[in-house]
C-alpha positions as CSV (number, residue, x, y, z in Angstrom):
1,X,13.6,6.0,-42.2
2,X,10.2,7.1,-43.5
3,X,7.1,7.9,-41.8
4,X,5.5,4.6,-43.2
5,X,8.0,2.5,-41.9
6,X,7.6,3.8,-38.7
7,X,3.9,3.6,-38.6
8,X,4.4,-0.2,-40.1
9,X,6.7,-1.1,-37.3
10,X,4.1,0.0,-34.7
11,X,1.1,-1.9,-36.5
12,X,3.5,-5.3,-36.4
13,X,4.1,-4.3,-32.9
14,X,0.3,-3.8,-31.8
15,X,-0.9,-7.0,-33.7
16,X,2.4,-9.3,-31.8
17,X,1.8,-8.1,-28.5
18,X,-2.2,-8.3,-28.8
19,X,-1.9,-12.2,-30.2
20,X,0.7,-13.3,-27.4
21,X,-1.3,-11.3,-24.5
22,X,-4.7,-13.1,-25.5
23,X,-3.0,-16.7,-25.5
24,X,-1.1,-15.8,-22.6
25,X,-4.2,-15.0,-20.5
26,X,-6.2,-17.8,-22.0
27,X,-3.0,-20.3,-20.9
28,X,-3.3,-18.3,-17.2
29,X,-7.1,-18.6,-16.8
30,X,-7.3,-22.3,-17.7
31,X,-8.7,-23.7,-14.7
32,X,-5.5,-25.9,-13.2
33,X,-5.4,-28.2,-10.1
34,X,-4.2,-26.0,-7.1
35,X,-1.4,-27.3,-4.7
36,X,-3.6,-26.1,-1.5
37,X,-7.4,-26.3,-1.1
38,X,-8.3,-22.8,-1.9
39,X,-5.2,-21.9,-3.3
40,X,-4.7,-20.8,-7.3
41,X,-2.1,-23.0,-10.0
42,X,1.6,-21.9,-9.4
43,X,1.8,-21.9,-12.9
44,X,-1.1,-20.0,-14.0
45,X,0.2,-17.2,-11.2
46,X,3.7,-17.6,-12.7
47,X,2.1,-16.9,-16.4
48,X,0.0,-13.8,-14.8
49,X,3.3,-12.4,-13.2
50,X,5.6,-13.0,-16.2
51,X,2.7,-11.5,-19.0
52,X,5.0,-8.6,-19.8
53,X,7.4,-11.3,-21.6
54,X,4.6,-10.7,-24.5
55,X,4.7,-6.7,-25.0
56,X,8.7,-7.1,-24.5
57,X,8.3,-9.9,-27.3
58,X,6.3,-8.1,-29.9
59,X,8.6,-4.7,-29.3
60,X,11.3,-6.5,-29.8
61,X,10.4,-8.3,-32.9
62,X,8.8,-5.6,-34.6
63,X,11.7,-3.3,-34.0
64,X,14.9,-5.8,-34.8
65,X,12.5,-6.7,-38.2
66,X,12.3,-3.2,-38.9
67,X,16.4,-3.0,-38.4
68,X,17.0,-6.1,-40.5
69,X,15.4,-4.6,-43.0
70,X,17.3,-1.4,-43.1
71,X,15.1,1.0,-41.3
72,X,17.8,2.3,-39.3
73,X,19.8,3.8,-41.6
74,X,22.9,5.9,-40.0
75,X,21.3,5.2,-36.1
76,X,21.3,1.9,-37.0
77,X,24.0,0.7,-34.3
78,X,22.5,3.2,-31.7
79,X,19.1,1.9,-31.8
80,X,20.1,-1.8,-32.4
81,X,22.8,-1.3,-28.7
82,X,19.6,0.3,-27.3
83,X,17.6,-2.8,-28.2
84,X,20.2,-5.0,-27.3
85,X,20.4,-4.0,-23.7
86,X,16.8,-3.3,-22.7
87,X,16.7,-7.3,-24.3
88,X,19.2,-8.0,-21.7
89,X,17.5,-5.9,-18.9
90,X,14.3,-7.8,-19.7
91,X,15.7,-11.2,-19.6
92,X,17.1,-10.7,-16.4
93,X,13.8,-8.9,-15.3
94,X,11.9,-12.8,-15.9
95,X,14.3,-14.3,-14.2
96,X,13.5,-12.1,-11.5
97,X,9.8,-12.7,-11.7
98,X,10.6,-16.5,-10.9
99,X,13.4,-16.4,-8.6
100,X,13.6,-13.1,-6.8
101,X,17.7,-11.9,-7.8
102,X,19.6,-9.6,-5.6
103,X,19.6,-6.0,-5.8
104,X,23.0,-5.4,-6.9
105,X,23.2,-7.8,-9.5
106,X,20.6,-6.5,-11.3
107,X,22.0,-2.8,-11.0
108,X,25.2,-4.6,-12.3
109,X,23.4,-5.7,-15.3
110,X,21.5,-2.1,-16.0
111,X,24.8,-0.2,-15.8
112,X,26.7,-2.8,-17.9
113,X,23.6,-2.5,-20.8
114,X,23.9,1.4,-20.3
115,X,27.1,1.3,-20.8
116,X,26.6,-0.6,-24.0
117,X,24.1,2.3,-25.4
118,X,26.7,4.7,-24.3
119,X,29.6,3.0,-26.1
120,X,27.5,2.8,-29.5
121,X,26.2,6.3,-29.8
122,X,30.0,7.6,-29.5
123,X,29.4,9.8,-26.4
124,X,32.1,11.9,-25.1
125,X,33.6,9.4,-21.7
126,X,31.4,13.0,-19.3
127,X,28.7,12.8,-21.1
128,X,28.9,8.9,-21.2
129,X,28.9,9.0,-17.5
130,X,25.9,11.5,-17.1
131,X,24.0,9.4,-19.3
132,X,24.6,6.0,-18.1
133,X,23.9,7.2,-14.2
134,X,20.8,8.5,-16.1
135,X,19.6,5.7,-17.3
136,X,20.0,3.5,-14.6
137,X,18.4,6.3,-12.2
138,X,15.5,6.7,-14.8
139,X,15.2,2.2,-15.4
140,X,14.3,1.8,-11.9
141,X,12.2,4.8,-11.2
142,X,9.9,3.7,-13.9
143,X,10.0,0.2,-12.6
144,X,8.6,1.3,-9.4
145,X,5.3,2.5,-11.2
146,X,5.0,-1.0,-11.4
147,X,2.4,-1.6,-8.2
148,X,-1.5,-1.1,-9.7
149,X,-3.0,-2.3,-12.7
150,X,-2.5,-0.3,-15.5
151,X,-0.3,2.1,-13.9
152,X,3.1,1.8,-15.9
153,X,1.3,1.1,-19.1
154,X,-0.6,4.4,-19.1
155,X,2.4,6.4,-18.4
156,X,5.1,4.4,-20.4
157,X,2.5,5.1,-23.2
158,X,2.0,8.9,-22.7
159,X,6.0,9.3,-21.9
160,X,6.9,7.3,-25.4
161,X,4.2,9.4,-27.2
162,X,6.7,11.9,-26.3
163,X,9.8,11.2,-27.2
164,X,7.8,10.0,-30.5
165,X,6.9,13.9,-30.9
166,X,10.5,15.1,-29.8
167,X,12.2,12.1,-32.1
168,X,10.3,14.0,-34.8
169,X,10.9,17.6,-34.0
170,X,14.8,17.0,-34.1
171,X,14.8,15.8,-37.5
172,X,15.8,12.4,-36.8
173,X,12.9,9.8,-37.6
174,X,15.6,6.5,-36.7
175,X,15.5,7.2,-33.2
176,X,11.8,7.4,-33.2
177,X,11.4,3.8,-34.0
178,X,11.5,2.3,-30.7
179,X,9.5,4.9,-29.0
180,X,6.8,4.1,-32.1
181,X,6.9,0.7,-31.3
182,X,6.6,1.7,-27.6
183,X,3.6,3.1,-28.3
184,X,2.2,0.3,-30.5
185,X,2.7,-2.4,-27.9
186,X,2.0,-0.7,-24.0
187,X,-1.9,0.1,-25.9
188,X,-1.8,-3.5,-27.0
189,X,-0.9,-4.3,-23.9
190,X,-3.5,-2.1,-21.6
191,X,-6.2,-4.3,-22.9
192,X,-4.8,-7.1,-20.6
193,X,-3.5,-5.1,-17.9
194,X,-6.3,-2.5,-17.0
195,X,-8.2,-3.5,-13.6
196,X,-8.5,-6.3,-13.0
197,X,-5.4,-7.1,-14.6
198,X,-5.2,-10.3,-16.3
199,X,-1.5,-9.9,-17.3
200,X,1.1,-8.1,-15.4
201,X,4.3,-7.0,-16.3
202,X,5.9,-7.9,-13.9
203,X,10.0,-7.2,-13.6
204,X,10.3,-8.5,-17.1
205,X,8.4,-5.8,-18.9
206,X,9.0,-3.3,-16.3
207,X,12.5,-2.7,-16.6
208,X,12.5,-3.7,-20.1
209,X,9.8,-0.1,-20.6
210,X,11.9,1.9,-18.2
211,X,15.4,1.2,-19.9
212,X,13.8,2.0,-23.4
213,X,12.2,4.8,-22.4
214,X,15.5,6.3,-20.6
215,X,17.7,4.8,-23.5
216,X,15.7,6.7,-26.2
217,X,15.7,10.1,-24.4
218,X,19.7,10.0,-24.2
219,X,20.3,8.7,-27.3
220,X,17.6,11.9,-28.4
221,X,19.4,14.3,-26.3
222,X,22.7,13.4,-27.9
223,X,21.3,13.9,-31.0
224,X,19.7,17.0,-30.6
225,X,20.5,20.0,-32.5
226,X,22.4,22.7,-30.8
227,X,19.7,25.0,-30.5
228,X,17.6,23.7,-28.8
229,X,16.8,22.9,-25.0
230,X,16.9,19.3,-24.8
231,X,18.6,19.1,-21.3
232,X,16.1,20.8,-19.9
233,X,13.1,19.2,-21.6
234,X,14.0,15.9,-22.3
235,X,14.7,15.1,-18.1
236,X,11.3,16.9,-18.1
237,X,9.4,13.5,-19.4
238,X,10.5,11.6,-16.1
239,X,9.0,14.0,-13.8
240,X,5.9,11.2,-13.0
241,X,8.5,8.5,-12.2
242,X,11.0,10.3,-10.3
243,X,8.4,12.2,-8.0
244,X,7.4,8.7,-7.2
245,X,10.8,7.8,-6.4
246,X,10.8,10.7,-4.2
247,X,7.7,10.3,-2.6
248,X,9.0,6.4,-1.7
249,X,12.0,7.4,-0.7
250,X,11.4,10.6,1.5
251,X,8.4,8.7,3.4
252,X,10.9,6.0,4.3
253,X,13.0,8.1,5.5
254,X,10.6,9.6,8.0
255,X,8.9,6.1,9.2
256,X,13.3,4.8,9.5
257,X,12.0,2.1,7.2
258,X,14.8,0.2,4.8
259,X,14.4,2.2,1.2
260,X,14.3,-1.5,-0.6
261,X,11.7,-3.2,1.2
262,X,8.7,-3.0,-0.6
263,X,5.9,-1.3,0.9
264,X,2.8,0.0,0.2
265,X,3.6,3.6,0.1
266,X,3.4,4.5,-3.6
267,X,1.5,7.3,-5.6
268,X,-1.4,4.8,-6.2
269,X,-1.2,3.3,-3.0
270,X,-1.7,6.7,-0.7
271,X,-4.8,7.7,-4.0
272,X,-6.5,4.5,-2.9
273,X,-6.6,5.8,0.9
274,X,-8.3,8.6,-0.3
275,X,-11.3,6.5,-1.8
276,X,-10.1,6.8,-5.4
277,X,-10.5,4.0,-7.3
278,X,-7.7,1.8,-9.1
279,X,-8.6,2.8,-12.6
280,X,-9.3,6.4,-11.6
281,X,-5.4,6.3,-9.9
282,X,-4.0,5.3,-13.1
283,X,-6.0,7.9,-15.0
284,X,-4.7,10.2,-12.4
285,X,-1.7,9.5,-12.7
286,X,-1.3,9.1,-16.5
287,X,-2.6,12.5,-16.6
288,X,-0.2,14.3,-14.3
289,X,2.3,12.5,-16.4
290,X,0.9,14.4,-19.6
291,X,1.3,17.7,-18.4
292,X,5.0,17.8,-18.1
293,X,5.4,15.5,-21.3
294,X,3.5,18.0,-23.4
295,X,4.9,21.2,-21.6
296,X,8.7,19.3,-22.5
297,X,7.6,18.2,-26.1
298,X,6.4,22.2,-26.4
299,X,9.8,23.4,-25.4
300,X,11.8,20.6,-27.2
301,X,9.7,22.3,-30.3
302,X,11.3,25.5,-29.7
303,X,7.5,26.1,-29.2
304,X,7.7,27.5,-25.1
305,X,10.6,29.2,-23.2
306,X,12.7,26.7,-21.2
307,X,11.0,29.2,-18.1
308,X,7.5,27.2,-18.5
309,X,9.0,24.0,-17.1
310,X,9.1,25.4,-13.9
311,X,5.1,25.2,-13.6
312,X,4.9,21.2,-14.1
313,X,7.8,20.9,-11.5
314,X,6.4,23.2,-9.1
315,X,3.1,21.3,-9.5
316,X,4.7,18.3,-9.0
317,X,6.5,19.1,-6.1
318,X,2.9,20.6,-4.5
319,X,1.5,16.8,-5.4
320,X,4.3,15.4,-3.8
321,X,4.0,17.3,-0.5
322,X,0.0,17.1,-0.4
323,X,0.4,12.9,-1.1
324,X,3.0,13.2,2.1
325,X,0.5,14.2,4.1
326,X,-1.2,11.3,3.7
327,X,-0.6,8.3,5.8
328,X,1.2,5.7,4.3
329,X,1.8,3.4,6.9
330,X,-0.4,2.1,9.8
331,X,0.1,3.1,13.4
332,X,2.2,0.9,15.5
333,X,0.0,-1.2,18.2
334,X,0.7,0.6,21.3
335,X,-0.2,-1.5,25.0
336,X,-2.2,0.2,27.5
337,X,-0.1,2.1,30.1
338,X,0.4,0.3,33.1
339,X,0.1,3.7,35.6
340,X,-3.7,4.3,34.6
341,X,-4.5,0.9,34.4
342,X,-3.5,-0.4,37.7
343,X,-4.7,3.5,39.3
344,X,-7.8,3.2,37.6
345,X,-9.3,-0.5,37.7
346,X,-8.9,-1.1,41.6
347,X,-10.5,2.3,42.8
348,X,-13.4,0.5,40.6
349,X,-13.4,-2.2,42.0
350,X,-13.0,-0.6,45.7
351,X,-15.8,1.6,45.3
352,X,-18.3,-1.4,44.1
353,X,-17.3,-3.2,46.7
354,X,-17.8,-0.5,49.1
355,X,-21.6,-0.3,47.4
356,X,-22.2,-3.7,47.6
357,X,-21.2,-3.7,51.3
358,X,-23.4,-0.7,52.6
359,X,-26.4,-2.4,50.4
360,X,-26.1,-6.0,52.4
361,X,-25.7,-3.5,55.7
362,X,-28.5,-1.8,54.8
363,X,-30.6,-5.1,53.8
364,X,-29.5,-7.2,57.2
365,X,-30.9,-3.9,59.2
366,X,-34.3,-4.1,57.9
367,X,-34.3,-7.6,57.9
368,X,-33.6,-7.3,61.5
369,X,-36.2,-4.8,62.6
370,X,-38.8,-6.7,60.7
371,X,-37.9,-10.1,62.4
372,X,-38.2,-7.8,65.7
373,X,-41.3,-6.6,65.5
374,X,-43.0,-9.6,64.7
375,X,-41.8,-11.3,67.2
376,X,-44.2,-10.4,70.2
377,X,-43.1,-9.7,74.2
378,X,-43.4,-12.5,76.4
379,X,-45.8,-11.6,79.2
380,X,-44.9,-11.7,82.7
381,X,-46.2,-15.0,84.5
382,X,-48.4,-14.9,87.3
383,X,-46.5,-14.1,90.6
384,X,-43.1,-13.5,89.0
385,X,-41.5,-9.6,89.9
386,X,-39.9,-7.5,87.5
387,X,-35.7,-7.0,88.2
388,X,-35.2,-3.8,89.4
389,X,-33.3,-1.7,86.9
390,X,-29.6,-1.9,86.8
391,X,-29.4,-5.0,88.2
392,X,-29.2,-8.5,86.3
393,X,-31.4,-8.0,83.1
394,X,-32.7,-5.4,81.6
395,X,-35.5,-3.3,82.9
396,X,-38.6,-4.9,81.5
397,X,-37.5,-8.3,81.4
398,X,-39.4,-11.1,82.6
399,X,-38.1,-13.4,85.1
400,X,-39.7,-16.8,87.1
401,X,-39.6,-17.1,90.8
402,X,-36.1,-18.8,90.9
403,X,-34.9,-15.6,89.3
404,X,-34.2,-17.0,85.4
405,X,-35.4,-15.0,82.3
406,X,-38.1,-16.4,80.7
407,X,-38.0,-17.6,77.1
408,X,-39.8,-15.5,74.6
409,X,-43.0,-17.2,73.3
410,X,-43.0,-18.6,70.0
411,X,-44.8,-17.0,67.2
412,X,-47.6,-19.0,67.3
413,X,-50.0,-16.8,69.4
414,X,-49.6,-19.5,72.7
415,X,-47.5,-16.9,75.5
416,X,-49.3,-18.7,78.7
417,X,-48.2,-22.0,77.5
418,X,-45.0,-21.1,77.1
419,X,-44.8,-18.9,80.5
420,X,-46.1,-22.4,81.9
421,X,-43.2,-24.4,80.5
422,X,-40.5,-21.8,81.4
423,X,-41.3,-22.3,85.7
424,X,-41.6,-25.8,85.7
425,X,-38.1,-25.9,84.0
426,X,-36.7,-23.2,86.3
């Protein structure tokens, strides 16, 4: 297959998956009658989550046109198998989108299309295996990269690019024209899915972009010339995809959390606790992917010693440990203990109770000794003695001639009236 073809195919590609995007998203922002007050159109979410039907459906048909019309030539049946099952990968992926499948059917369904890829590029039965547990590993990594806008676009687009480049280098222009088309239809594509993402692509065009992507690279790999070191630089294009995996799995394993449960946890999940942006985690992110894509594509080349790999994987293993330390998951609600509490709130208590006591103490005393003192002594009436101390009252006490107390005058200033009233009483 020519160059031109190949740059044909990915025009086709472009234009299809640009068309079906844009009527896609007009059909899922036409304003729809919502089920709940409040709520948004089932079917209009359905066409957002399902949007990566349209890049899987301009790949697809730009690439089988470009087989029917004998593009292939002698990988024909290697590239037409690898279409085939990423078809069937995809298929079950919108299924998916609409009814959530179990786990191991869809791993069923991966291995069996792997197996299919395998099976048509005449792989030796070890290197068959290798290469299907490969792909599957590799289908599913990238469909994790799958949880912010724009995220598996940008690096599906920067990991075809190279195995575009490496498809080149090894002589061997047929295999590059899925990763051509690839290319064509993830940038048509990112118009629709950068933030805020219109379209999604959801299970459909996730697994359909990590199948083709880990498809091509074996089906590369196996074509490779014997000189050069493509099983060390090919793997080397996953590095993005699989640190995620990684990182997902590791932090799960620390917080005992189930690995399939979906959680926020990912690369662009722990960027977005550290105040970076949506768009700026995907640029992140596509960039990290683009170092060890070119340092692979350089070493592919025969351009770099296989040694230089070691510097993307070493920086990726740094990222991975520095993203670690950030916290993925938030801290369990813990209840107050019960010892400090029950210590604590009644010595409180006790002591402003305590306070409160000695200040109405306090208050009744002076309260007392003012109500004393303005209450004047009675005077003694005329020809009434005093008690002799110790005996019956008080000493100072006033008493009449029958030997009773007299009554204290009222405060009105009137004693001999009420020294009169006290002895005719006695």
């Amino acid at each position: 297959m020519n160059v031109l073809g190949i740059i044909a195919s990915g025009v086709a590609a472009l234009f299809i998956t640009v068309a079906l995007a844009k009527s896609a998203r007009r059909v899922a922002l036409r304003p729809h009658i919502p089920d709940e007050p409040g709520g948004r159109a089932p079917r209009a979410e359905a066409l957002r989550r399902t949007g990566g039907a349209t890049a899987v459906l301009g790949i697809g048909t730009a690439t089988g046109a470009a087989l029917w019309l004998g593009a292939g030539d002698d990988a024909a049946g290697s590239v037409g198998g690898l279409l085939a099952g990423a078809g069937a990968v995809a298929a079950l992926g919108l299924v998916h989108d609409l009814r959530p499948l179990w786990a191991a059917l869809r791993l069923a369904v991966q291995t069996a299309a792997a197996v299919l890829v395998v099976c048509l590029a005449g792989l030796s039965p070890a290197a068959g295996v290798l290469a299907v547990v490969w792909i599957v590993l590799v289908t599913n990594a990238f469909a994790l990269l799958d949880h912010a806008d724009g995220l598996l676009t940008a690096v599906g687009l920067v990991t075809a690019a190279g195995l575009l480049a490496c498809a080149f280098v090894g002589g061997d222009p047929a295999l590059a024209l899925l990763p051509a088309t690839l290319v064509a239809g993830l940038a048509g594509f990112l118009l629709h899915n950068w933030h805020p993402a219109r379209l999604r692509l959801g299970a459909c065009g996730a697994q359909f972009t990590g199948f083709a992507l880990a498809a091509s690279g074996a089906l590369i790999q196996a074509a490779a010339p014997s000189g050069r070191a493509a099983w060390a630089a090919l793997p080397a294009l996953a590095t993005v995809a699989l640190a995620d995996s990684a990182l997902v799995l590791i932090s799960r394993r620390r917080a005992a959390r189930s690995p399939l449960r979906a959680t926020d946890d990912h690369i662009a999940h722990r960027l977005r606790r550290v105040r970076v942006t949506v768009p700026g985690a995907a640029v992140l992110t596509a960039l990290w992917a683009g170092v060890p894509v070119a340092t692979g594509t350089l070493v592919y080349a025969e351009l770099l010693h296989p040694a230089f790999l070691l510097l993307p994987l070493a920086g990726t293993a740094a990222a991975v440990y520095a993203l670690l330390r950030i916290p993925a998951y938030a801290p369990p609600r813990t209840a107050p203990p019960r010892t400090g509490s029950s210590r604590t709130a009644p010595s409180r208590t006790a002591t402003s109770r305590a306070t409160q006591d000695r200040t109405i103490t306090a208050r009744r005393r002076t309260e007392a000794a003012d109500a004393g003192a303005a209450i004047p002594a009675a005077a003694p009436a005329t020809g009434v003695k005093g008690s002799a101390p110790g005996r019956g009252a008080p000493t100072g006490t006033a008493r009449t001639a029958a030997g009773h107390p007299t009554v204290p005058p009222p405060p009105n200033g009137r004693p001999a009236e009420a020294a009169t009233a006290a002895a005719e009483r006695g």
